[in-house]
N, C-alpha and C positions, 0 to 999 in steps of 0.2 A: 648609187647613193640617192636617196631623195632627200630634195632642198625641201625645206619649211620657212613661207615668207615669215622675214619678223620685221612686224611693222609698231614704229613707238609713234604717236602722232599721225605726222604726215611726214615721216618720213620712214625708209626703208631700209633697214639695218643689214639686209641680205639682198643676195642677187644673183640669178640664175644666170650663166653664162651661155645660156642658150639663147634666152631673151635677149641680152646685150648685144650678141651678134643680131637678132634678127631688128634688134631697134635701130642700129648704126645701118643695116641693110635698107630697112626702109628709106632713115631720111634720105640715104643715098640717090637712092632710086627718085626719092621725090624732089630734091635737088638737081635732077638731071632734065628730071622732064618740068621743071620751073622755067620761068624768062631769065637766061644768061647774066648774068653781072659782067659789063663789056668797060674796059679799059681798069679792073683792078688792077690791087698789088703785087707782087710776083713773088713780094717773100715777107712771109708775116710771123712774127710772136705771139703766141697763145698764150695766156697766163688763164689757168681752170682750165685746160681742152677735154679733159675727159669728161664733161657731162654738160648739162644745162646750156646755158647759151652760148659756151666756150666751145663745147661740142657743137653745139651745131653752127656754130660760126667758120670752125674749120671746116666743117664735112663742106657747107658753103663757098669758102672761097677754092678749096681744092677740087672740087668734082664740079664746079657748078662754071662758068663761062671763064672766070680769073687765072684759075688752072693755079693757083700760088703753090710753093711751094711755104713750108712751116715748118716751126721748129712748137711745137707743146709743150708745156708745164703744168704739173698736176702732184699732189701729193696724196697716193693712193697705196694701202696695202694690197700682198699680193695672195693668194692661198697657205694658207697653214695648220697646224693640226686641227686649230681651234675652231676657224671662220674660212669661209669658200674666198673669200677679198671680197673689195669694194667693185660694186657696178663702174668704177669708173678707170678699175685695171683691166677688166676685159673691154669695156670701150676702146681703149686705148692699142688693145689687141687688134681687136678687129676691123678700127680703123689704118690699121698698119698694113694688114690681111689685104682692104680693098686698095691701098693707096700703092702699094708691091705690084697688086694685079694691073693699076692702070699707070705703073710707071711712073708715080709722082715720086716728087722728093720729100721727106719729114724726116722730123725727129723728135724723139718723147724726151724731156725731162721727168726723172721721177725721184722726188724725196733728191732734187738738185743733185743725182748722179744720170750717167747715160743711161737708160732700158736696156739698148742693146750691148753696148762697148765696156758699158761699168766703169768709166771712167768719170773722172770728174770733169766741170763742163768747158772749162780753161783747155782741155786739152784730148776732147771730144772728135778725132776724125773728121766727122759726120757733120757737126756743127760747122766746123771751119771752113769742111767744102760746098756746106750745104749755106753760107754766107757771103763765100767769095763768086759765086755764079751772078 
C-alpha cells in the first residue's frame, strides 16, 4: 500500500508506521547517549504520551538514567478501512516494542480502556501491579 502525506496546515493528518518507529527509535537512542537524569521518579503518569512533549518525556524518564516506570494516556485511533490511525497509535507501539526489549514496566491508556487487557482502568491487571511496586 502506498501512504500519501495529507498535510492541512501544520499539521499532519497521516502517518507512516514506519517513520513512527524509526522517530521513537531515534529519540531513544539519543536519550541514551544524553547526560543521565540521576535521583528521578520511579513511577510516573503521562497524560498525551504518544507524541510531542509527552512522548518525549517518557522515552526520557524511561530509557534515560531515572529508569521510571509509567503508566501513558493518549486518545488515539487505531487502523481502519478508512485511515492508517494516528502517529501517535504507532508511537505508542513502538514505544512498547523498545520498552519489552529493555525490560521496563508501562502501561498505555487508550480512549480510557487498557491497550493491552481491554479492560477498564479500575480494574486494569497491569496498572494495579504496575502501582503497587
Amino acid at each position: 500500500m502506498l501512504i500519501e502525506p495529507i498535510i492541512k496546515g501544520v499539521v499532519a493528518k497521516s502517518a507512516h508506521p514506519l517513520g513512527c518507529k524509526e522517530a521513537v527509535k531515534q529519540q531513544i537512542k539519543f536519550v541514551k547517549s544524553a547526560p543521565q537524569i540521576k535521583d528521578g521518579p520511579k513511577r510516573v503518569l503521562i497524560i498525551g504520551a504518544s507524541s510531542g512533549f509527552g512522548l518525549a518525556a517518557r522515552i526520557a524518564l524511561t530509557f534515560g538514567g531515572a529508569k521510571a516506570d509509567t503508566i501513558g494516556v493518549s486518545f488515539e485511533r487505531g487502523p481502519n478501512e478508512k485511515s492508517l490511525g494516528t502517529a501517535g497509535w504507532y508511537n505508542n507501539i513502538y514505544f512498547k516494542k523498545e520498552a519489552e526489549r529493555e525490560q521496563r514496566a508501562y502501561c498505555d491508556q487508550h480512549r480510557w480502556r487498557c491497550l493491552f487487557t481491554r479492560n477498564t482502568i479500575p480494574s486494569c491487571r497491569s496498572h494495579r501491579n504496575l502501582l503497587r511496586r
